[in-house]
N, C-alpha and C positions, 0 to 999 in steps of 0.2 A: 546454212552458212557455217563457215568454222568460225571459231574465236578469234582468231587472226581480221577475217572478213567481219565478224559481228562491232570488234573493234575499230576497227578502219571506219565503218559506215556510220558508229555514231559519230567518232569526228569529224566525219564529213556532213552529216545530214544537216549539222544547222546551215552551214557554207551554200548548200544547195537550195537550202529555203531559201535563202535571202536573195537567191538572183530567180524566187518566185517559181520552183522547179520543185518535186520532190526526188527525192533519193528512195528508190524502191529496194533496193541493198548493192549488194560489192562480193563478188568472186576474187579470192586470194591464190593462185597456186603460184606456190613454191616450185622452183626447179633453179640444178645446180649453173644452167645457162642464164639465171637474171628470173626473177617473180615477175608473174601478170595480175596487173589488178584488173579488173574490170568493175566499172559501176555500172548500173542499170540505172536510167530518171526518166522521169515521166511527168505529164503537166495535173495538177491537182485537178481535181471532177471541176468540171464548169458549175458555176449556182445555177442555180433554174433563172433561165431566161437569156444565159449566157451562152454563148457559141460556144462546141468544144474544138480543141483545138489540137494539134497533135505536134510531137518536139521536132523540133527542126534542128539539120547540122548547126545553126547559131546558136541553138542552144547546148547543142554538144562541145562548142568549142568554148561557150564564156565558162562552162563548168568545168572544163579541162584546166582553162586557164586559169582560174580560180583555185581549186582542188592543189594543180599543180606546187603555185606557193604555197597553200597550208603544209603541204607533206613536205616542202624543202625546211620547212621553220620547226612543226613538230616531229618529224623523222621517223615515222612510225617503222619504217621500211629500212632496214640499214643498208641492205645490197642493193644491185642495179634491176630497174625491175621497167616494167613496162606499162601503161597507164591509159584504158582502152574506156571511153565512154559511150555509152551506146543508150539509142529506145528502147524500150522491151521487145519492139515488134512482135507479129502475130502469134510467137511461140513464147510467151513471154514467161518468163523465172516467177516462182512464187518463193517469198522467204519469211513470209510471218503467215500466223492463222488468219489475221484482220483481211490479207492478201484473198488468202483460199473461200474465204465468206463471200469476199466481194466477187467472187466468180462461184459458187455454189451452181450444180444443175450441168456443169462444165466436166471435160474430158482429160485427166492430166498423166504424165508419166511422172514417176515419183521413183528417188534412191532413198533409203532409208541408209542413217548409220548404224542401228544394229539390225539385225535378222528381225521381224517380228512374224506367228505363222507360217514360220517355214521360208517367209520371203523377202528378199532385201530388195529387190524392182520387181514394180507392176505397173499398169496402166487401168486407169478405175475414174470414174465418175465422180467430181466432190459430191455428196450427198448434205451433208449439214458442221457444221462449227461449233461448236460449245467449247466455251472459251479457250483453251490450248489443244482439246482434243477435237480432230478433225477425223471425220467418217468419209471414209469411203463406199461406192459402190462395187463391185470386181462383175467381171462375165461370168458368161455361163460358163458349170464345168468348178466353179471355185467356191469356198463361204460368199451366201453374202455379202456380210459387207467384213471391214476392218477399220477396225479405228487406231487412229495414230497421234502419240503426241508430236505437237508442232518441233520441239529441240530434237526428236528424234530423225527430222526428215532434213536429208542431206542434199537432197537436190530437188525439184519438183517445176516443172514446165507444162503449164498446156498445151494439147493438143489441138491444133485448128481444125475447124467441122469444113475441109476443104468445095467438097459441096457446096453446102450453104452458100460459101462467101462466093459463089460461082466460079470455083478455080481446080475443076475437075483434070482429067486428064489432059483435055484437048488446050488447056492454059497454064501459062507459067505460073508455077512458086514465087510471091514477091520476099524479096530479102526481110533482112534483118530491122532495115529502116538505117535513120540518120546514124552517124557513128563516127567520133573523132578519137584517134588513136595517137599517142605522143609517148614517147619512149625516153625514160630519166633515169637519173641514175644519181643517186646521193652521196656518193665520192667521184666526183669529176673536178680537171682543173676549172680555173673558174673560166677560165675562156672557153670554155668546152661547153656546148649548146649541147639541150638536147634533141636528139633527129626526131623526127617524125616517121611512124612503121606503118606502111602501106596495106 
């Protein structure tokens, strides 16, 4: 995540606990048409014995709704910018180490921000986590493995084992999941609502 994003997510993460949700992070880009934020949440691991559950558009929308006022009061955003809450779905962002542990054994695409062995993207296996540094597996043809620090990785998504989940060729790709999108803008008149971006 950038700083821009690192900061947004902690003021939002306690906001998101509280309506019993976590905030798994927040994508910020900037652009000279209006910034998109996007949050990622997802429902905390069930305790043993508890059904799991998976987030639903109502949860996407009480945390929009939510989220929305904190950023009107603390203004982190000064421009017009756009405010996209979504599940992780089956590709889902990873943005801490705690993240890449809890999926260890797993397939990810990873952008690093600086270059490291020659490479700023691969796609690699997590292999193991110790505490900020995260190892990777590479294919054949490459070292090894590579180890990365966690502030060094700029973007990082699992990859679905589409097999597995029986969603070969002859089946559709399922989306993204639940996802409420609300478009604000922190200099509007006050009669001025903001739309909703489809």
């Amino acid at each position: 995540m950038t700083d821009k994003a690192n900061e947004i997510a902690a003021l939002l993460a306690p906001t998101v606990t509280s309506l019993g949700l976590e905030l798994l992070g927040a994508e910020y880009l900037p652009s000279p048409g209006g910034a998109m934020l996007r949050l990622y949440i997802d429902v905390p691991a069930a305790a043993e014995g508890e059904t799991a559950r998976a987030v639903t558009i109502e949860d996407c929308e009480a945390v929009s709704r939510e989220v929305s006022a904190q950023l009107d009061v603390e203004d982190p955003i000064s421009s017009h910018y756009t405010l996209e809450v979504s599940s992780p779905g089956i590709d889902r962002p990873l943005f801490n180490a705690a993240q890449f542990a809890r999926f260890a054994g797993e397939s990810a695409k990873v952008t690093l921000r600086l270059p490291q062995d020659g490479r700023r993207r691969f796609q690699a296996r997590i292999a193991r986590v110790e505490g900020q540094d995260i190892t990777f597996e590479l294919g054949e043809g490459s070292p090894a493995q590579i180890t990365v620090r966690a502030d060094n990785i700029d973007k990082a998504r699992l990859v679905p084992d589409w097999a597995a989940l029986g969603l070969g060729a002859d089946n559709p790709k399922p989306g993204r999941g639940p996802r409420k999108d609300k478009t604000k803008s922190n200099h509007k008149p006050a009669a001025d609502k903001p739309s909703r971006a489809e």
